[in-house]
Wavefront OBJ file of the C-alpha trace (Angstrom):
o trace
v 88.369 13.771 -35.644
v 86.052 15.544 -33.850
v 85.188 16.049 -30.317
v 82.188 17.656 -28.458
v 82.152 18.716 -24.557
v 79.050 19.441 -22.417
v 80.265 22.814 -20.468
v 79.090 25.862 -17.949
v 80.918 28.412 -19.673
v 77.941 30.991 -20.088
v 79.517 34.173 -20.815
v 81.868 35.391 -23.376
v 84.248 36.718 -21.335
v 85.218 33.422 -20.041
v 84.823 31.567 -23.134
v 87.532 34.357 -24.671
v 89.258 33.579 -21.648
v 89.663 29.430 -21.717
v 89.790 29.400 -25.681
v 93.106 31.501 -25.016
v 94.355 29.010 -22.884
v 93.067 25.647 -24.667
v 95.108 27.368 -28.041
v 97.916 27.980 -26.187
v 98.025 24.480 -24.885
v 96.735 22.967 -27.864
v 98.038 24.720 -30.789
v 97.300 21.968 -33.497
v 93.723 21.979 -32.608
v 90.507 23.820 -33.882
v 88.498 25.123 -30.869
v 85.260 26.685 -30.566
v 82.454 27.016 -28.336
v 78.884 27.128 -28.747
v 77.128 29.334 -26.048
v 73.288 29.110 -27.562
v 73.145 25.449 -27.341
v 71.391 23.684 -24.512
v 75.104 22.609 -23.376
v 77.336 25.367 -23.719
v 79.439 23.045 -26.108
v 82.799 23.025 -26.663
v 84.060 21.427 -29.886
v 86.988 20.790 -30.444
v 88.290 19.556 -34.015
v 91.908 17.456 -35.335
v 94.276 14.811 -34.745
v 95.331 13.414 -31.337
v 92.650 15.345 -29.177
v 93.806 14.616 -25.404
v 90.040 13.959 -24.255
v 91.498 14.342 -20.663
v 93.681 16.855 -20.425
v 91.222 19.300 -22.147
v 88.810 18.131 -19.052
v 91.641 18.336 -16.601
v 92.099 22.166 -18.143
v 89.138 23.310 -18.044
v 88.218 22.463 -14.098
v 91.153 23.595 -13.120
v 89.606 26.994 -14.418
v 86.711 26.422 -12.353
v 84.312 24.860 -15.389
v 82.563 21.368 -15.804
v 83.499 19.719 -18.897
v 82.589 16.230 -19.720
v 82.642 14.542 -22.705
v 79.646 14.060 -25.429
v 79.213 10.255 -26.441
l 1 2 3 4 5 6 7 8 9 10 11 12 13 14 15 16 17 18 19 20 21 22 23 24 25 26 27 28 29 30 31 32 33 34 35 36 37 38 39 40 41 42 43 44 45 46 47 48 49 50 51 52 53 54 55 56 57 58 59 60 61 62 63 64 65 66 67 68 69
């Protein structure tokens, strides 16, 4: 299963900064972003993705995050 976020991360140094914390929290789970897309997406790839409390991580770091339908 696959899921795919519409972000503001822009710069690498916080999108080193939240993968870190999305793998520690989610260590079952592939996780990347994509910076040069239109959406700063963040995909996130496996079984039992917690649509929520990836969104609920990520503003509590100060980034939007909503999901991709």
């Amino acid at each position: 299963m696959t899921e795919v976020f519409k972000t503001d991360v822009n710069k690498k140094r916080e999108m080193k900064s939240i993968l870190t914390v999305l793998q520690h929290e989610f260590p079952n789970l592939k996780i990347n972003f994509d910076l040069t897309d239109c959406d700063r997406i963040l995909r996130v790839e496996g079984q039992g993705i917690a649509v929520e409390q990836i969104i609920s991580r990520m503003r509590a770091q100060n980034h939007s995050c909503e999901l991709l339908e």
